[in-house]
OpenMM code with the backbone's topology and positions (N, CA, C; nanometers):
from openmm import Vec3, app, unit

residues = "UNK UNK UNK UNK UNK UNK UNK UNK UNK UNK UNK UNK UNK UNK UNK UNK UNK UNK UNK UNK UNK UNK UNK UNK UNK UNK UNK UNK UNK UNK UNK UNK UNK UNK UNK UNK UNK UNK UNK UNK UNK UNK UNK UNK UNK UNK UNK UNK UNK UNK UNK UNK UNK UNK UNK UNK UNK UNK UNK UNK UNK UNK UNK UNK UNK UNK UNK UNK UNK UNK UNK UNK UNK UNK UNK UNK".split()
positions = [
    Vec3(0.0852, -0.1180, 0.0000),
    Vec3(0.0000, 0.0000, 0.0000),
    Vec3(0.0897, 0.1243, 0.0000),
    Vec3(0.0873, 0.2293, -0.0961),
    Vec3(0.1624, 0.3305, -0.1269),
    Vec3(0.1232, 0.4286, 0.0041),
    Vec3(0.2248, 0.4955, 0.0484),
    Vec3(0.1816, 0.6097, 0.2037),
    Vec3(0.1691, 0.6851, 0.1583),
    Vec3(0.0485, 0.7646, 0.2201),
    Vec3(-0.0039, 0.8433, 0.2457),
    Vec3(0.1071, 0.9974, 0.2489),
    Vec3(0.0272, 1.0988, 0.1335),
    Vec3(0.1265, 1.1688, 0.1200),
    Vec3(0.0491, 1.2820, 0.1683),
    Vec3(0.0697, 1.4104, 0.2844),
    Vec3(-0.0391, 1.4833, 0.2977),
    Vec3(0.0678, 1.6649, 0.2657),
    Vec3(-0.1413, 1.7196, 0.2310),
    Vec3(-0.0739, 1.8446, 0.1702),
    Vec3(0.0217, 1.9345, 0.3071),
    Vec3(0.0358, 2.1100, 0.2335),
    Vec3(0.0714, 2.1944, 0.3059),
    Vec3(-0.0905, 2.1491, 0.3927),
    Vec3(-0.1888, 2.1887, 0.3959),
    Vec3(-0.3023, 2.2592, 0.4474),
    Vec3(-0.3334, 2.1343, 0.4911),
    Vec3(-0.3206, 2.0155, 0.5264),
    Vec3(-0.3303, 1.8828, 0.5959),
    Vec3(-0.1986, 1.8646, 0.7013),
    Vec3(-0.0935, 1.9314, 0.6951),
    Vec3(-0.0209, 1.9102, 0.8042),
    Vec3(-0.0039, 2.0246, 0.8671),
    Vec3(-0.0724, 2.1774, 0.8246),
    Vec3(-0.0859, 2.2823, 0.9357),
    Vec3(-0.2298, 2.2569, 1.0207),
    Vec3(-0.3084, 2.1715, 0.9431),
    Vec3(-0.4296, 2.1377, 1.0475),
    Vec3(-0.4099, 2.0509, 1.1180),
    Vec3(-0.2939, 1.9363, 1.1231),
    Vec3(-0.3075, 1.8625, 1.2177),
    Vec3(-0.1755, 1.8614, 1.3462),
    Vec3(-0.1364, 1.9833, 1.3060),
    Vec3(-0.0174, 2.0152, 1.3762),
    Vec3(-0.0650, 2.1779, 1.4331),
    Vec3(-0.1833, 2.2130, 1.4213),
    Vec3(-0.2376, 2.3686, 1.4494),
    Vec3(-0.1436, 2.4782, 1.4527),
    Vec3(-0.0404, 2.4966, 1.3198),
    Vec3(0.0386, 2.5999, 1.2875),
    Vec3(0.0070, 2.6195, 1.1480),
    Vec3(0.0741, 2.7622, 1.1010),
    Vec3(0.0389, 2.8406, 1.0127),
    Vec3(0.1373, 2.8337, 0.8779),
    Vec3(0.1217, 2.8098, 0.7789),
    Vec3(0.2048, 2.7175, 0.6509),
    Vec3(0.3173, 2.8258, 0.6448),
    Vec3(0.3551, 2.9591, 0.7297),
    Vec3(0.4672, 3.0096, 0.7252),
    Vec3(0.5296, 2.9748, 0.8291),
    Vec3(0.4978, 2.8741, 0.9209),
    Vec3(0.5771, 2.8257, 1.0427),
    Vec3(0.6288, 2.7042, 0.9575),
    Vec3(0.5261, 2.6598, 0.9193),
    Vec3(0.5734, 2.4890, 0.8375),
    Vec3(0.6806, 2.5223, 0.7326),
    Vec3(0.6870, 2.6584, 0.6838),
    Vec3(0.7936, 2.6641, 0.5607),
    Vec3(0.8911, 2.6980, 0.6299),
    Vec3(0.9281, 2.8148, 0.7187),
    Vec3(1.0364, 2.8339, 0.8354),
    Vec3(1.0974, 2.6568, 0.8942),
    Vec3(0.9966, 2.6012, 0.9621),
    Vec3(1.0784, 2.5020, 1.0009),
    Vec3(1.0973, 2.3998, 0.9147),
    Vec3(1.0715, 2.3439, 0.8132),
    Vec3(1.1102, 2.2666, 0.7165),
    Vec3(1.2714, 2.3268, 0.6219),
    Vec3(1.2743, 2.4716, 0.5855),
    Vec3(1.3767, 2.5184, 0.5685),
    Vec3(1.4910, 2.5255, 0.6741),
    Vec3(1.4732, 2.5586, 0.7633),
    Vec3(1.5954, 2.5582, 0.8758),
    Vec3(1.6411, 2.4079, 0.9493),
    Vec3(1.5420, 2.2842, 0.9339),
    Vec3(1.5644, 2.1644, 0.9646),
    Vec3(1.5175, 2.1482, 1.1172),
    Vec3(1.4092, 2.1905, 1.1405),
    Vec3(1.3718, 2.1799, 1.3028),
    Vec3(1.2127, 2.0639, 1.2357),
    Vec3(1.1866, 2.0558, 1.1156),
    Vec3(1.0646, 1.9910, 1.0991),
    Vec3(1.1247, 1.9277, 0.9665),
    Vec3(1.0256, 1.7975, 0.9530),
    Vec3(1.0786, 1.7103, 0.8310),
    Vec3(1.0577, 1.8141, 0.6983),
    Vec3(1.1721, 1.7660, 0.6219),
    Vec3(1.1258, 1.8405, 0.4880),
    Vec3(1.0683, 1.7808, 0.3869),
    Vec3(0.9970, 1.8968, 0.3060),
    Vec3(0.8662, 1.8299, 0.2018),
    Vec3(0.9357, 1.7273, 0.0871),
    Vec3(0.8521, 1.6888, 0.0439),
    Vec3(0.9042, 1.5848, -0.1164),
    Vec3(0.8527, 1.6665, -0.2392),
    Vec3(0.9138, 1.7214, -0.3329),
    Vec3(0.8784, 1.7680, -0.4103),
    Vec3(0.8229, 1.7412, -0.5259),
    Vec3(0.6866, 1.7391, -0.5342),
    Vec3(0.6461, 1.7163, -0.6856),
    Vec3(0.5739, 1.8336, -0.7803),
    Vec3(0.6610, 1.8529, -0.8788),
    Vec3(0.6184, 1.9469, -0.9193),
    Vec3(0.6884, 2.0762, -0.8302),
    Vec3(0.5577, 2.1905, -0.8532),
    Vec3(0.5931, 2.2619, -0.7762),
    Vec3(0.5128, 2.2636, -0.6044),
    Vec3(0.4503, 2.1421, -0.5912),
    Vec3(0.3770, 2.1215, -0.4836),
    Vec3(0.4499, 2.0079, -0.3849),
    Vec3(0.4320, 2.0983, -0.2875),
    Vec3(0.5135, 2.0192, -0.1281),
    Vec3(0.4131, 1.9082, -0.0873),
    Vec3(0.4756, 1.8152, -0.0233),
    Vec3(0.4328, 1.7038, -0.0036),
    Vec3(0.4974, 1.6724, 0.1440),
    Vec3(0.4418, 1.5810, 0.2590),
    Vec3(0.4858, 1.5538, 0.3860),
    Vec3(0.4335, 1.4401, 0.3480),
    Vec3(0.5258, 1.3076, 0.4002),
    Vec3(0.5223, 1.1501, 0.3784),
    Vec3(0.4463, 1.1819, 0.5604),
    Vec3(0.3357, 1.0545, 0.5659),
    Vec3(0.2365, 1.0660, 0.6510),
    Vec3(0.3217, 1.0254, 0.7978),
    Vec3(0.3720, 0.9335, 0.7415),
    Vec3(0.4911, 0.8835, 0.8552),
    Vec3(0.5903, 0.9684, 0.9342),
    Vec3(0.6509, 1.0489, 0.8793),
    Vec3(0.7417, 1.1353, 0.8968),
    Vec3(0.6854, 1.2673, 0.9547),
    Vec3(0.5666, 1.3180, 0.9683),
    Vec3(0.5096, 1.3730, 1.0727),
    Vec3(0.4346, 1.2936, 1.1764),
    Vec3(0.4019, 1.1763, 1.1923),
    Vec3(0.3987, 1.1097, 1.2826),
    Vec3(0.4727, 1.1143, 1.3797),
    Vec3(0.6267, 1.0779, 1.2804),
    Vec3(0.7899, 1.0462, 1.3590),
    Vec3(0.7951, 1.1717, 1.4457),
    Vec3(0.7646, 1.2905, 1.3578),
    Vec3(0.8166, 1.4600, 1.4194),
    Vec3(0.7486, 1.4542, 1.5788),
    Vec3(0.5861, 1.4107, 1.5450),
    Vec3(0.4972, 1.4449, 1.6457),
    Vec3(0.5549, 1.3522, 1.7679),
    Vec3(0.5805, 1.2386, 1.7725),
    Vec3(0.6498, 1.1369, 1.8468),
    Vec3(0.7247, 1.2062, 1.9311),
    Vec3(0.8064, 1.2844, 1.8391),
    Vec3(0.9677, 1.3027, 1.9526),
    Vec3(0.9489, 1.4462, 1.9916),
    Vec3(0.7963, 1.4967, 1.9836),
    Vec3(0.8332, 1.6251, 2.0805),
    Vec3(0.8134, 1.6189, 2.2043),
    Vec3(0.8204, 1.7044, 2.2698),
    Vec3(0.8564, 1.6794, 2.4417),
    Vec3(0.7056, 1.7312, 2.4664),
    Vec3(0.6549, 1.6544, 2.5446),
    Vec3(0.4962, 1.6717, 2.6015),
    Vec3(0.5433, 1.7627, 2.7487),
    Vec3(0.4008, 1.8409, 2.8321),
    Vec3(0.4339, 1.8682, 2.9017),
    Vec3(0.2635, 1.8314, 2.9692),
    Vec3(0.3241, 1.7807, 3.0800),
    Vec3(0.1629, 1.7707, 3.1918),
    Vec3(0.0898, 1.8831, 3.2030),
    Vec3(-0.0156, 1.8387, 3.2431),
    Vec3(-0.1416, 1.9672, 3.2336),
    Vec3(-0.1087, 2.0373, 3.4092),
    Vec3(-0.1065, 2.1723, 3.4095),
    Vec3(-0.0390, 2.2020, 3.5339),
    Vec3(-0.1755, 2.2058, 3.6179),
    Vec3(-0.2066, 2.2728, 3.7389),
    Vec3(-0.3192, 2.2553, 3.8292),
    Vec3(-0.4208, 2.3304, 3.7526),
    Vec3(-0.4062, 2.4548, 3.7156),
    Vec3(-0.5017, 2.5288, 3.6586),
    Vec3(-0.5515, 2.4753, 3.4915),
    Vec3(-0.4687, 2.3081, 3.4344),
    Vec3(-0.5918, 2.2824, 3.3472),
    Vec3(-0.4836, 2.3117, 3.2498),
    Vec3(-0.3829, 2.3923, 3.2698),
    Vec3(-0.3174, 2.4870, 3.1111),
    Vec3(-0.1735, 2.3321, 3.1071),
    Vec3(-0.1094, 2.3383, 2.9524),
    Vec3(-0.0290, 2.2551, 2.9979),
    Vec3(0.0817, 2.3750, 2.9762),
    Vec3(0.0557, 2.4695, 2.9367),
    Vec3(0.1975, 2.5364, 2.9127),
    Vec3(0.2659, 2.5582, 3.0413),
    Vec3(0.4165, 2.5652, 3.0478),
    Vec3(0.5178, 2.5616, 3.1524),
    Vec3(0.4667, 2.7178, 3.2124),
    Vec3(0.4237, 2.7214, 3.3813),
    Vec3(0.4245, 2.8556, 3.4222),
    Vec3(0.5452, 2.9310, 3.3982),
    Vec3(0.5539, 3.0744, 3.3919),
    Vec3(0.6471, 3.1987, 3.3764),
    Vec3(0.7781, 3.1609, 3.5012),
    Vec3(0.8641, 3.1331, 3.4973),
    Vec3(1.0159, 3.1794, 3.6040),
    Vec3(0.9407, 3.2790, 3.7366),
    Vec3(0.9234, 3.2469, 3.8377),
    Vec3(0.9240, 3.3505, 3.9219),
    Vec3(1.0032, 3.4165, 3.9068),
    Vec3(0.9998, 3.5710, 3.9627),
    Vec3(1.0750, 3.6631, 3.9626),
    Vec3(1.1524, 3.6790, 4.0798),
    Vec3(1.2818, 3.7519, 4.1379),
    Vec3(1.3048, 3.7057, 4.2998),
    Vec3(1.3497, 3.9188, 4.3019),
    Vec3(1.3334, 3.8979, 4.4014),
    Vec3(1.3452, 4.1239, 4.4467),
    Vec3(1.5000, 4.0962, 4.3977),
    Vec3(1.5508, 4.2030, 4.3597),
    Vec3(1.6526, 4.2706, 4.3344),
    Vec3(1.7338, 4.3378, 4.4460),
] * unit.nanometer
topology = app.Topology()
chain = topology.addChain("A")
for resn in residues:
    res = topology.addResidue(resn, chain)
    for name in ("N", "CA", "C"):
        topology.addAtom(name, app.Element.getBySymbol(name[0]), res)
């Protein structure tokens, strides 16, 4: 069975970023890069799988949010 090849606008929806984040990090090498056909980008289905795999999760903190709270600040 041939894999699943998904567009720009299929891997900013399932990754909830904006196709100038996906072109930034595919160019600088922080995200897999596209397959080119034509002049249309392509992401092998697997290989954002792989990406999504190895990012670092973070627990949901007390208030529900998972983002990391702010550094306290300490007086000067």
């Amino acid at each position: 069975m041939p894999e699943r090849l998904l567009t720009t606008s299929d891997v900013c929806e399932r990754l909830q970023i904006g196709r100038t984040a996906l072109h930034f990090g595919s160019r600088d090498g922080t995200f897999p890069p596209p397959i080119k056909i034509g002049r249309a980008s392509r992401w092998r289905e697997s290989d954002i799988d792989k990406w999504i795999a190895r990012q670092p999760t973070t627990a949901p903190g007390p208030d529900g949010d998972s983002t990391p709270a702010a550094p306290e600040r300490t007086a000067s």
